[in-house]
C-alpha positions as CSV (number, residue, x, y, z in Angstrom):
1,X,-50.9,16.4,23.8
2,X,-47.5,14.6,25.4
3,X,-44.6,15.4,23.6
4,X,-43.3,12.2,22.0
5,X,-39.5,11.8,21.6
6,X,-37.1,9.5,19.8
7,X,-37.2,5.7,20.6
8,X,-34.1,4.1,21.0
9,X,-34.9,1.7,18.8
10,X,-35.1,4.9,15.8
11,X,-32.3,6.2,17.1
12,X,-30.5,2.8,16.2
13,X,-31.9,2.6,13.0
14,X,-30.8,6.4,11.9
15,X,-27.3,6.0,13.2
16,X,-27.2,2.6,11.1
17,X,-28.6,4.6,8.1
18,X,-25.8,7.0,8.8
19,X,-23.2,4.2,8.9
20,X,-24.0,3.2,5.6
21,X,-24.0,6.1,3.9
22,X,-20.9,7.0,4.8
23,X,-19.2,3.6,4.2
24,X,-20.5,4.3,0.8
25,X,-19.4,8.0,0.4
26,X,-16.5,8.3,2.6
27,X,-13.7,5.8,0.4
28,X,-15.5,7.6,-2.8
29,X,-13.9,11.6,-1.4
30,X,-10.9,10.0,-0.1
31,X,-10.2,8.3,-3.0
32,X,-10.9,11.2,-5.4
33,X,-8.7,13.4,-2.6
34,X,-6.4,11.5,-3.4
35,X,-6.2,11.6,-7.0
36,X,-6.5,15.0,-6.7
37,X,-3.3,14.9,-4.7
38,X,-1.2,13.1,-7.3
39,X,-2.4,15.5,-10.3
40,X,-1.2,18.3,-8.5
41,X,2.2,16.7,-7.2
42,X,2.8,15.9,-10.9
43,X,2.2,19.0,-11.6
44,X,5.3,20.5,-9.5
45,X,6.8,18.4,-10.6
46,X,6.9,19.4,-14.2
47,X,7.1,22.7,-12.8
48,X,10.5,22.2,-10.5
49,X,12.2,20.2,-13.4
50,X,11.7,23.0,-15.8
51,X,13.3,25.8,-13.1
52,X,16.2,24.0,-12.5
53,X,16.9,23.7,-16.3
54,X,16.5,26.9,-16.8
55,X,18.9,28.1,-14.3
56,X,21.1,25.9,-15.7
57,X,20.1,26.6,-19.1
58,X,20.7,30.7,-17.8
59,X,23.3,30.3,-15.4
60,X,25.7,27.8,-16.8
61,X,25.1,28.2,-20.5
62,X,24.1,24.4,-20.3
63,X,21.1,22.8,-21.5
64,X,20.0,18.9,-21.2
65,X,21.7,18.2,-25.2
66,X,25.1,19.7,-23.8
67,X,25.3,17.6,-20.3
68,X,26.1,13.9,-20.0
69,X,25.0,13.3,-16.7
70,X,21.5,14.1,-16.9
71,X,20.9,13.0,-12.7
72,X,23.9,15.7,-11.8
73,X,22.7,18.3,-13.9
74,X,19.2,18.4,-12.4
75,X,20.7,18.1,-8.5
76,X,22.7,21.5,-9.5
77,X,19.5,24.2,-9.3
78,X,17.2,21.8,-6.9
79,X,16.4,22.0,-3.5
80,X,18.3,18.1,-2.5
81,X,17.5,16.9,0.8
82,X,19.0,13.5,0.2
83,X,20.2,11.1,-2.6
84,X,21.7,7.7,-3.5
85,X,22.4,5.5,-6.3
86,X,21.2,2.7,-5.1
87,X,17.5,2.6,-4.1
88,X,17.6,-0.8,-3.0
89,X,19.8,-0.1,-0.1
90,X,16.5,1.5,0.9
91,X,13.4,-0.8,-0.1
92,X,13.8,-3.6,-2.2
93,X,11.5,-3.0,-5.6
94,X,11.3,-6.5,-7.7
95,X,12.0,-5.1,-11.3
96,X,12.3,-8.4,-13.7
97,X,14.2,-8.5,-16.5
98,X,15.5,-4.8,-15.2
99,X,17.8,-5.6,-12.3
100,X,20.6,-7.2,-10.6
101,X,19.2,-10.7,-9.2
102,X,15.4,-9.3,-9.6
103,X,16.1,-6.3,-7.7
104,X,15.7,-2.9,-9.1
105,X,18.6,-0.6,-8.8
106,X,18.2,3.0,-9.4
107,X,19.2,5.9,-8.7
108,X,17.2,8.6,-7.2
109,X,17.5,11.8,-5.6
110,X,14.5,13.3,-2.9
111,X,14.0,17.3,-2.6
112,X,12.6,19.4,-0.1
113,X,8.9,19.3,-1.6
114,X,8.7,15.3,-0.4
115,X,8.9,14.1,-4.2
116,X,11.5,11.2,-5.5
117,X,13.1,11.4,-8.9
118,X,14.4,8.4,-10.0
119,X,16.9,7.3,-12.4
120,X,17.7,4.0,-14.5
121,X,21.2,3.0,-14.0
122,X,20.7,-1.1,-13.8
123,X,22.7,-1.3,-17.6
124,X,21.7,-0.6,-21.1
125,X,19.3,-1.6,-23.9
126,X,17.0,-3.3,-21.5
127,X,13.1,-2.5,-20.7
128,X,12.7,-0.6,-17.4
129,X,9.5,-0.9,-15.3
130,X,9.6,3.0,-15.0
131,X,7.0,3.7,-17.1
132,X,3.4,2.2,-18.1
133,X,5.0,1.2,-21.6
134,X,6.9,-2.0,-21.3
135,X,8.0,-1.5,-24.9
136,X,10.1,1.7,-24.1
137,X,13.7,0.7,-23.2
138,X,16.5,2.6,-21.9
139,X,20.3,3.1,-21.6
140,X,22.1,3.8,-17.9
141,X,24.8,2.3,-18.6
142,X,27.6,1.3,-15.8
143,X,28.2,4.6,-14.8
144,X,25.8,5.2,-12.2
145,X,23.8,8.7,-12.8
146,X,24.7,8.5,-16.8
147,X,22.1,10.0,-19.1
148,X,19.4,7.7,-20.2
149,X,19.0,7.6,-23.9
150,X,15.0,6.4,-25.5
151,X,15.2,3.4,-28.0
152,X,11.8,3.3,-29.6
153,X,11.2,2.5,-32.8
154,X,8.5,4.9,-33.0
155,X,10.3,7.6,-32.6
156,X,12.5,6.5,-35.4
157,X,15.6,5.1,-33.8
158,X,16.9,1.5,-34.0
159,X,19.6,1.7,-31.5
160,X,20.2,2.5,-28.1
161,X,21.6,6.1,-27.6
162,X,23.2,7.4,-24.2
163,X,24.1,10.8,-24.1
164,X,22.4,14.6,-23.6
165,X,18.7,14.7,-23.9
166,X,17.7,15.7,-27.1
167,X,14.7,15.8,-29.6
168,X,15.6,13.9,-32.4
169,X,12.5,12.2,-33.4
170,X,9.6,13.9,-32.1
171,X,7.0,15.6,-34.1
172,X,8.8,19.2,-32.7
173,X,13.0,18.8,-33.2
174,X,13.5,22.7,-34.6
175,X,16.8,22.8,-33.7
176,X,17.6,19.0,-35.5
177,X,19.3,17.5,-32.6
178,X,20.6,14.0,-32.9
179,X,19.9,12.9,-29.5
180,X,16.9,11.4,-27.8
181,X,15.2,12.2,-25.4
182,X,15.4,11.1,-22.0
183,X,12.9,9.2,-19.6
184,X,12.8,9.9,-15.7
185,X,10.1,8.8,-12.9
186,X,8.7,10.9,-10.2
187,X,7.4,9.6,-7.3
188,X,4.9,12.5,-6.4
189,X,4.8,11.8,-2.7
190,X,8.6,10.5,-2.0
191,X,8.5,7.3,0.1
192,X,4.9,7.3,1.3
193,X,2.5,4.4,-0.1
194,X,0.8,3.2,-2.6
195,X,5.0,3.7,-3.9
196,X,6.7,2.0,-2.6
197,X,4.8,-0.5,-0.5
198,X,8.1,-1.6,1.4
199,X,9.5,1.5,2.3
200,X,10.8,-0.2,6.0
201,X,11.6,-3.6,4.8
202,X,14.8,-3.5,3.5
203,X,16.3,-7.5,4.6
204,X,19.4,-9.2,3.0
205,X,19.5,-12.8,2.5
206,X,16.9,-15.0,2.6
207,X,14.8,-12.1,4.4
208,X,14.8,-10.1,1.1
209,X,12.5,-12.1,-0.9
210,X,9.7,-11.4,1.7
211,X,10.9,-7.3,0.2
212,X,10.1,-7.5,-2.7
213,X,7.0,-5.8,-4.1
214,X,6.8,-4.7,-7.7
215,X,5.8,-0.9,-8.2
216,X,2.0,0.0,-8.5
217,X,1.6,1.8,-11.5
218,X,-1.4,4.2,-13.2
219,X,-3.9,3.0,-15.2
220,X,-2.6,2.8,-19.1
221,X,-5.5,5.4,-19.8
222,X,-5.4,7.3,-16.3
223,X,-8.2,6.7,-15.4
224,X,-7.3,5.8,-11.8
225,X,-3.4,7.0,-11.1
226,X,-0.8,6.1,-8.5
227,X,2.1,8.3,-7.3
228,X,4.5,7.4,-10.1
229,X,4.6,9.2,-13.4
230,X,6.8,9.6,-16.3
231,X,8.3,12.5,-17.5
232,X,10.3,13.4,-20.5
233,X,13.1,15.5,-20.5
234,X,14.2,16.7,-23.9
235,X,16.9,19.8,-24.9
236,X,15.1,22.2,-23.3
237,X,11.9,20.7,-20.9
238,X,10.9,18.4,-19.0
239,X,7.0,17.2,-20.0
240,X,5.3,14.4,-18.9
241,X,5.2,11.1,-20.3
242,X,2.7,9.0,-21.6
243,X,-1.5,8.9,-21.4
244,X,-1.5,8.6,-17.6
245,X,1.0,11.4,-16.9
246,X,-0.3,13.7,-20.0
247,X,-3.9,13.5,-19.0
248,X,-3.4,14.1,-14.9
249,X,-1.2,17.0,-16.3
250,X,-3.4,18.5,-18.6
251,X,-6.9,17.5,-17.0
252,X,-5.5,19.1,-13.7
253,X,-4.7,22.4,-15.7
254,X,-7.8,22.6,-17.7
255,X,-9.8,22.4,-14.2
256,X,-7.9,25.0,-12.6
């Protein structure tokens, strides 16, 4: 009996059987990879934030409530390989309602670790596309790196407060501070996309429109995240901000 091999023709057909498959499966494990990536990147975050207020907190006798310059106070105990306070000079972000001719201005500093922390500082008492809430407003005042106060009504405050970070009006104020707290961004990955999408388009003039790209943010419930999250820093931590940041916190600890 002749040994029979493999046609060319069923060798075609199996390699296109393998092509489909791993169309199909291959964006599917990149994608989750990915998500994967972010969780854990939020996750140092929280994690860096709350060493460098401790060292402050041991170090300097200082917590978040006692400083008014919430973005100097972090850069103190952190591992800074570059900051500015004005991210525009670097991509252009289109932030309306939030910025200087449509144009987000922030400040942000960038540590070893790849990640971007970023500040409000485009005035006061105006919503901020920082975080997936549009309701949640903030106060940066002109002085660029001044602390960022929450005004929420459900958190019980009616006006705009800048100042330390505080607790006043969460569920857990022992201490009965009468500041709020304060909001920050991370961008997990620093520069690198889905945020920002512009990162080498930077044009003046009538070249800049062509720069702007709004931020991509999570899903409101996390179910499918991006690299930005929100992140609360009160008198004494720094915890994560809303559903998308709570459950890739949380989820990612639980699995661990």
């Amino acid at each position: 009996m002749k040994k029979r091999g493999f046609t060319l023709a069923e060798v075609l057909i199996t390699l296109a059987i393998i092509g489909v498959v791993a169309a199909i499966a291959i964006p599917s494990v990149i994608s989750n990879s990915q998500q994967q990536e972010f969780k854990t990147g939020l996750r140092k975050a929280v994690s860096v934030l709350n060493s460098a207020i401790t060292m402050n907190m041991a170090l300097d006798g200082e917590s978040p409530y006692d400083n008014a310059n919430l973005y100097g106070y972090l850069m103190k105990h952190m591992a800074i390989v570059e900051s500015t306070i004005n991210l525009s000079k670097k991509f252009k972000v289109r932030a309306d309602n939030n910025s200087y001719n449509g144009i987000l201005v922030n400040a942000a500093f960038y540590t070893t670790d790849g990640m971007r922390f970023e500040f409000n500082t485009t005035g006061h008492n105006i919503s901020k596309p920082l975080h997936e809430n549009p309701n949640i407003k903030a106060c940066g005042g002109s002085k660029i790196g001044s602390i960022m106060g929450l005004d929420n009504p459900s958190i019980g405050l009616g006006s705009t407060v800048c100042g330390g970070c505080g607790s006043y009006g969460l569920n857990n104020n022992p201490d009965g501070t009468t500041k709020p707290p304060c909001l920050i961004m991370v961008d997990v990955n620093g520069d690198r996309k889905p945020n920002p999408a512009n990162i080498n388009c930077s044009g003046e003039g009538n070249a800049q429109s062509e720069c702007l790209k709004p931020y991509k943010y999570s899903d409101p419930l996390g179910l499918k995240l991006t690299d930005l999250f929100s992140l609360m820093i009160t008198d004494k931590q720094a915890i994560p901000y809303g559903v998308a940041a709570q459950r890739a916190m949380y989820q990612a600890q639980a699995k661990k």
